[in-house]
C-alpha positions in Angstrom: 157.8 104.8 -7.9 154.4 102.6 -7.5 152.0 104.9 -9.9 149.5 105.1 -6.9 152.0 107.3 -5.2 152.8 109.6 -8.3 149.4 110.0 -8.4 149.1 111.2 -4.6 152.1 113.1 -4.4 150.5 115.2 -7.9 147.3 115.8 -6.1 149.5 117.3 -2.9 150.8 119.9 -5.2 154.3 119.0 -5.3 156.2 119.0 -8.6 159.9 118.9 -7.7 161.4 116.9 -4.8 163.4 118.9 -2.3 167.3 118.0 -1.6 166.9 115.7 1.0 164.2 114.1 -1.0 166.1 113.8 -4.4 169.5 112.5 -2.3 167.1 110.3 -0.3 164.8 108.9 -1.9 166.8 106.7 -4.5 169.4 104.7 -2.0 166.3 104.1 -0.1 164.8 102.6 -2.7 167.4 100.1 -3.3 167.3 99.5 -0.1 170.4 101.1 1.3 170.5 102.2 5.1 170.4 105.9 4.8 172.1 108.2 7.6 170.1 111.7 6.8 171.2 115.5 8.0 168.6 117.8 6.8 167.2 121.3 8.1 164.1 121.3 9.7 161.0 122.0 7.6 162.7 120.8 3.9 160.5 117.5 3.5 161.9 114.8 5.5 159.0 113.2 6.0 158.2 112.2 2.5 161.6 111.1 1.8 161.5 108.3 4.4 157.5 107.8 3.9 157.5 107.6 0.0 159.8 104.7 -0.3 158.7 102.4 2.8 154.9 102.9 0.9 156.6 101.9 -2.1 158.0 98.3 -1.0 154.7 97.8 0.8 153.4 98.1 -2.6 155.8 95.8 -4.3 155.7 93.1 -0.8 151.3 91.5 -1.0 152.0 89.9 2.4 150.0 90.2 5.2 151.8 91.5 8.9 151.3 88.7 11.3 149.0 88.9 14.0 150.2 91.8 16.5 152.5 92.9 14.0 154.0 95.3 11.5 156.2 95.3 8.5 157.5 98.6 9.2 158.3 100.3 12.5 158.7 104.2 12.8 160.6 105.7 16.2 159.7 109.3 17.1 160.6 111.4 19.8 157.2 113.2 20.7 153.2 112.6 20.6 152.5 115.9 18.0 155.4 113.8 15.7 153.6 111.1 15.4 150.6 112.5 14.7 152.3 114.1 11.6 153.8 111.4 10.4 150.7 109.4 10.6 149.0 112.3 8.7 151.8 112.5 6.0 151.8 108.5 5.5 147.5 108.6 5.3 147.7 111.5 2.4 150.5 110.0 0.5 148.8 106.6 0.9 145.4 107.6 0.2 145.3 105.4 -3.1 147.2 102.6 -1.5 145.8 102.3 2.0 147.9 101.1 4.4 147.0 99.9 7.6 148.9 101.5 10.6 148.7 101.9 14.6 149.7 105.0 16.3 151.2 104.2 19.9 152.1 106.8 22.1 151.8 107.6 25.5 149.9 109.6 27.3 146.5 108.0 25.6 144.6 104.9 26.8 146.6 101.6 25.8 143.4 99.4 25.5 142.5 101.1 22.0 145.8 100.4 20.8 146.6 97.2 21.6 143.0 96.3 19.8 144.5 98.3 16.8 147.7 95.8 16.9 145.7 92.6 17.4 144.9 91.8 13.4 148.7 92.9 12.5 149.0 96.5 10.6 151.3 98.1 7.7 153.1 100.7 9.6 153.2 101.2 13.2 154.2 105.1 14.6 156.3 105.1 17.6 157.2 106.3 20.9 159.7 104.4 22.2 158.8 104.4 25.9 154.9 103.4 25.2 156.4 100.6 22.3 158.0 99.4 24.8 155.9 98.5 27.2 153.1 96.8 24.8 156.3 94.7 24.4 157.2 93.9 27.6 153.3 92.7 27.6 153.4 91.2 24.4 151.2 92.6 23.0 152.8 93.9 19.9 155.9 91.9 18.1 158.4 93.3 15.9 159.9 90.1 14.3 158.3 91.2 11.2 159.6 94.7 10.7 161.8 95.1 7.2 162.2 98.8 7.8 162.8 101.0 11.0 162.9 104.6 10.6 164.4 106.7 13.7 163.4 110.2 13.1 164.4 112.9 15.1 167.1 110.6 16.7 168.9 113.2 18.8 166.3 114.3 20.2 165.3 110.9 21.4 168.3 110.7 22.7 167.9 113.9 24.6 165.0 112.9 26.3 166.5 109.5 27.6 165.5 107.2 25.1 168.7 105.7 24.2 167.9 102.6 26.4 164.0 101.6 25.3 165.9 101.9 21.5 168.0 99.6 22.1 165.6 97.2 23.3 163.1 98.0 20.8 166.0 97.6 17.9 166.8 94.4 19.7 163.3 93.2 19.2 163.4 93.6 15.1 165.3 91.2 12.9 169.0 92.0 11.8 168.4 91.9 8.2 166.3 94.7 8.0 166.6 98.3 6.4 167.3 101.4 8.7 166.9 105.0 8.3 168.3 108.0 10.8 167.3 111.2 10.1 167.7 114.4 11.7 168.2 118.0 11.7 171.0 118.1 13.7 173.4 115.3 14.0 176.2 115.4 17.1 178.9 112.9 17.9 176.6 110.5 20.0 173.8 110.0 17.3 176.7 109.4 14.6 177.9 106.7 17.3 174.5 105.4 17.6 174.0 105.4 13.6 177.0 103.1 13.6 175.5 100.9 16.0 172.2 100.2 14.3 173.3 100.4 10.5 175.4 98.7 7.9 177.1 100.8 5.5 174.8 103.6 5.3 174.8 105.6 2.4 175.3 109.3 4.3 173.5 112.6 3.0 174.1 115.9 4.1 171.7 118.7 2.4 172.6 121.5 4.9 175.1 122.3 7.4 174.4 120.4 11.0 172.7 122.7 13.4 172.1 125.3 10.6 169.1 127.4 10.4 167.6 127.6 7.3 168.9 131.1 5.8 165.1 132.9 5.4 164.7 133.4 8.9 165.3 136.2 10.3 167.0 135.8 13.5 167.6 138.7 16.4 167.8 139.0 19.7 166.8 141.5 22.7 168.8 141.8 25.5 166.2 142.7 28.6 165.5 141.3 32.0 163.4 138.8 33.5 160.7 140.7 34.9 160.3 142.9 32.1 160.4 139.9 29.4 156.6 139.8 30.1 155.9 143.4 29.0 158.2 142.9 26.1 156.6 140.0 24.3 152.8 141.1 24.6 154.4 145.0 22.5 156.3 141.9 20.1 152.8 139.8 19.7 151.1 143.1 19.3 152.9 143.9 16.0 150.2 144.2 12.8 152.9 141.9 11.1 152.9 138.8 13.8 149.9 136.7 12.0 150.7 133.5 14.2 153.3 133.1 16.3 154.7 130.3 18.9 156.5 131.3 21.8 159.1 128.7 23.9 159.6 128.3 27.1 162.2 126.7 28.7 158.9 124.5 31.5 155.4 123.5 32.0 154.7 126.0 34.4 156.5 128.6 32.6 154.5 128.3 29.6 151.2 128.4 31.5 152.0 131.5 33.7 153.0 133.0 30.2 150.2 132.0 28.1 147.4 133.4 31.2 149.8 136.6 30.8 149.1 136.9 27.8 145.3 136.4 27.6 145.0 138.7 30.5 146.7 141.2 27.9 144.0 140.4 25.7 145.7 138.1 22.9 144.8 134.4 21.9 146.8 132.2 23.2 147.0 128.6 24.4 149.7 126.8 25.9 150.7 122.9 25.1 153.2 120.7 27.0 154.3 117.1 28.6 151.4 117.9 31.4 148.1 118.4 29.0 146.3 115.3 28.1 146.5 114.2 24.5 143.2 115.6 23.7 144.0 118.8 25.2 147.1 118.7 23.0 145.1 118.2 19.9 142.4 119.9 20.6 144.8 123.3 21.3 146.8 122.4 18.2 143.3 122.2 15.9 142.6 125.4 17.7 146.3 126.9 16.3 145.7 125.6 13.1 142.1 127.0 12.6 143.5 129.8 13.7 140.9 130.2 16.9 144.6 130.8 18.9 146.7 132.7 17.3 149.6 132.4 19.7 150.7 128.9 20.3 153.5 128.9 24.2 154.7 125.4 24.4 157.8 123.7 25.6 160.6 121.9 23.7 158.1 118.6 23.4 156.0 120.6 20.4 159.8 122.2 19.1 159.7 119.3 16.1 156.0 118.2 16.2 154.4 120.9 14.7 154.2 121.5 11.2 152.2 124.4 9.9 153.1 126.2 7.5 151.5 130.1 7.8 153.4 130.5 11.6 155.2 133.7 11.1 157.2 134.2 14.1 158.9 132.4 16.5 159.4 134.3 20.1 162.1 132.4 22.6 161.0 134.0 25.5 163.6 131.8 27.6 166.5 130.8 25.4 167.0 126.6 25.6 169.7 124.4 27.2 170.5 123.0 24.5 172.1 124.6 21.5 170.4 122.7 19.6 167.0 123.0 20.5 167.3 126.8 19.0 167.4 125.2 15.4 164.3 123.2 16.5 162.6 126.0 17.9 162.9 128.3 15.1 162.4 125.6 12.7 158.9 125.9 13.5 158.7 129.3 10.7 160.1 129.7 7.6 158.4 126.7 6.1 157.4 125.2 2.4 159.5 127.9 0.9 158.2 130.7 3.1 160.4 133.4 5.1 160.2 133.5 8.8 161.3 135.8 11.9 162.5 134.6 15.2 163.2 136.6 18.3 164.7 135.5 21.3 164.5 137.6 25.1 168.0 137.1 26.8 168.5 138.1 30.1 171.8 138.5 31.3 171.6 135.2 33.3 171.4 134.1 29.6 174.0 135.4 27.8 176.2 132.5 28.3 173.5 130.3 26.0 173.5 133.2 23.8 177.4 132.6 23.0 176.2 128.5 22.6 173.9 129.2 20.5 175.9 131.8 18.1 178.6 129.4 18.0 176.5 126.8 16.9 174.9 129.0 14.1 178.4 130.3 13.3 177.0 133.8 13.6 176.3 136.7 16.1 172.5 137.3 16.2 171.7 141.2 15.4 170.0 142.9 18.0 166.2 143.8 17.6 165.1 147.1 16.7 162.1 147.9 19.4 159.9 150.3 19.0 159.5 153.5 21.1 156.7 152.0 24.0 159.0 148.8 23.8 162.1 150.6 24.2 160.7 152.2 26.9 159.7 149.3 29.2 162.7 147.5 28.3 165.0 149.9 29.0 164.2 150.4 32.7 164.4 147.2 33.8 167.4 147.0 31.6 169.2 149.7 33.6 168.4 148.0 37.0 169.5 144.7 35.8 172.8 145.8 34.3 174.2 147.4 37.7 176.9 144.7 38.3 175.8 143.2 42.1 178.2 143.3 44.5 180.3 140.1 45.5 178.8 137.8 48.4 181.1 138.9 50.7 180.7 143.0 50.0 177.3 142.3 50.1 177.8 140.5 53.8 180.3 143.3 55.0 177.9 145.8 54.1 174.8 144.6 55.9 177.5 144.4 59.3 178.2 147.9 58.8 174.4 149.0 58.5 174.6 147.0 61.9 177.3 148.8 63.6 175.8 152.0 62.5 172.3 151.8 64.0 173.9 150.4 66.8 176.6 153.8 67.0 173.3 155.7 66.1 173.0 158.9 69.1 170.1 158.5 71.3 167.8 161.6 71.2 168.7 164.5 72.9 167.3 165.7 75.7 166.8 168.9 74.6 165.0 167.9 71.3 162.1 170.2 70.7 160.2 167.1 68.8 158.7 164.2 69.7 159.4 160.9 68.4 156.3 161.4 65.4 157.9 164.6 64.8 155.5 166.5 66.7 157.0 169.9 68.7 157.2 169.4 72.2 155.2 171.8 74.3 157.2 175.3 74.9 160.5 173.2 74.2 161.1 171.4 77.5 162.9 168.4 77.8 161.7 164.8 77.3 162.2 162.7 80.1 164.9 159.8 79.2 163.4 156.3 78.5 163.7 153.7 81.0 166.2 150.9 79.5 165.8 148.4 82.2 164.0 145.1 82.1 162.6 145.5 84.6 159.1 148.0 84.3 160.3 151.9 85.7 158.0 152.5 89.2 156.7 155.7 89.1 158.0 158.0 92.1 156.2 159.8 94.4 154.6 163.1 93.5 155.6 166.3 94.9 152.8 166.0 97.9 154.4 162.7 98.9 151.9 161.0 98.1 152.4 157.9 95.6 151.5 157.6 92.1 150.3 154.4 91.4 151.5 151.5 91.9 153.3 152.1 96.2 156.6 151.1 97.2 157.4 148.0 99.1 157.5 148.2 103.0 160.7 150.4 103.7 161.5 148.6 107.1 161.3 145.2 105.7 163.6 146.6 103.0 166.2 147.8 105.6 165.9 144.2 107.6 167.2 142.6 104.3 169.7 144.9 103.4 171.0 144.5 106.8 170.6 140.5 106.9 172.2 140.3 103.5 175.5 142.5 104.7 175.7 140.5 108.0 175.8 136.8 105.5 178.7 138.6 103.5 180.6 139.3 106.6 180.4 136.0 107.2 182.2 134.9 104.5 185.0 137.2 104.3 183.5 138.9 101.7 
């Protein structure tokens, strides 16, 4: 490799290359395509970034205006960033020139980055492709593509601004998939894009990396809340990031959380890109030392000291879990990870164990935990009654308020539960619609509201029965 790059990858600290980077490194430096499976955190980075910096070395051409000799895809705005950062440190005695579209930020400041032509340009396929459809960046240029993170792309709907894009650069170029997971519709779309890649494996697909220590609590929604402020509470928790499975989820959770009085932030598709920095510098510094976010920050952020992982809602996607916990356990460190499952879940549970190829052990809690879990665990593990049942037994409620005695007459109570004076009787309620007239008092005299005239009462009763007889009735 160029000596520049020796020389920066000495002053990073690093003194062996990991597997992916050993197995990767040299086909790519012949310039093979290079389909790569690797587990999350084990340096893929630098094995795609090392040897596209090395032919820029060995190429002294200029890009074209609006151009770029190489062309890097990836799935999220917190990616890019760190690749941009990996490619600026291993680069820093080279000096590349590169352009960092994404969306999400002001376009105008990109496109004036792309006007004089740049080394490296650092992806996301939906904002690439619209500076494309306004021509304001080409890709005629581009010897190398890189698709990182492919399936997750994919995922998030992609697939059709990548092939436009890879429509867009020329055929004879070099192309690189890599990814931590690698399911039948990537592999298709690797055989789409490259020519007889050379195919490297360093781990199991969808395999955690075996330092992380994976387990699992079995509690209800409600009391999920409860649970994970007594997890984040633990002396050993030093930084953690908790998923959730929306926006709005990880907001509610992360003003739960400070209201319990713990730092914490939340990032997702809905902040700004300076909010989104700005909480991630605040992560890093360690101003916020609880990081919620949603599957978008699941492969773009790499820091090394984050000591647990919390799924507070498991993900949809099997594979997402490998993501997720991915975020731990990094540059040779250990890592725990502890996923809430409510029994709504358990069916993504059984995905995700079968993707791992083992049952996740269940969490020791301690006694305050155990406590608050347990109750709401109880209520939520009485089996609910089938629709129907549940219909027939709201009927017979019904029927037996309906059936329900009137009171007695007798009753020596009142309806507050007062005692009635010396036990006499109540006097029965009126049911009719029409208001009860009072009768007359004892004296004869009326009380309240008097009767209608009695004789023209009688002259309709009679004028009524003479009409009937009229009629046969």
């Amino acid at each position: 490799m160029a000596e520049p790059l020796l020389r920066a990858i000495a002053e990073e600290g690093y003194t062996h290359p990991t597997p992916i980077q050993s197995q990767g490194i040299p086909p790519l430096l012949q310039g093979r395509d290079v389909v790569g499976i690797a587990q999350t955190g084990t340096g893929k980075t630098a094995s795609f970034v090392l040897p596209m910096l090395h032919a820029l070395t060995q190429d002294p051409r200029r890009p074209q205006a609006r151009g770029c000799r190489a062309l890097v895809l990836v799935p999220t705005r917190e990616l890019a960033a760190q690749v941009a950062e990996s490619i600026r440190a291993y680069g820093r005695h080279t000096r590349p020139t590169l352009a960092v579209i994404i969306g999400g930020a002001r376009p105008g400041p990109q496109i004036r980055a792309l006007a004089p032509g740049v080394d490296i340009v650092i992806a996301t396929p939906g904002r690439l492709l619209d500076h494309l459809s306004s021509d304001a960046v080409r890709l005629d240029g581009a010897s190398t593509v890189v698709l990182d993170e492919a399936d997750q792309m994919l995922d998030l709907g992609f697939l059709p601004a990548i092939r436009r894009v890879m429509a867009a650069v020329p055929s004879q170029r070099q192309t690189v998939l890599l990814s931590a997971t690698m399911p039948k519709p990537i592999r298709a779309l690797a055989n789409d894009f490259l020519t007889d890649p050379v195919e490297i494996a360093v781990a199991p697909a969808s395999r955690p990396i075996e330092r992380i220590d994976q387990s699992v609590v079995h509690v209800s929604g409600p009391a999920k809340r409860g649970v994970l402020v007594d997890l984040l509470r633990c002396p050993q928790v030093e930084r953690a990031i908790v998923f959730t499975r929306t926006k709005r989820g990880a907001d509610k959770v992360a003003r739960h959380l400070e209201q319990a009085g713990l730092s914490a932030a939340a990032i997702h598709g809905n902040k700004s890109q300076n909010q989104r920095e700005r909480t991630l510098g605040a992560f890093r510094g360690g101003k916020v030392t609880v990081l919620v976010a949603t599957d978008i920050a699941a492969r773009g952020i790499d820091i090394d000291d984050v000591s647990h992982v919390f799924n507070f809602e498991l993900p949809n996607v099997p594979e997402s879990y490998v993501h997720r916990i991915g975020r731990t356990a990094r540059a040779g460190r250990d890592g725990i990870a502890v996923s809430l499952c409510d029994p709504d879940e358990r069916g993504l549970l059984r995905d995700i164990e079968r993707l791992i190829g083992r049952s996740l052990a269940a969490h020791a809690l301690s006694s305050s935990e155990s406590a608050g879990e347990g109750a709401a665990t109880d209520a939520a593990s009485q089996p609910r009654a089938p629709r129907q049942d549940r219909a027939r037994s709201r009927r017979a409620v019904g029927r037996t308020a309906a059936a329900k005695p009137q009171r007695s007459e007798t009753a020596a109570t009142d309806r507050k539960g007062h005692p009635q004076g010396g036990g006499d009787a109540r006097p029965p309620v009126a049911r009719s619609r029409r208001r009860a007239r009072p009768a007359n008092d004892v004296a004869g005299k009326p009380a309240g509201r008097p009767p209608r005239n009695a004789t023209n009462r009688d002259d309709a009763r009679e004028g009524l029965n003479r009409m009937l007889a009229g009629t046969g009735r």
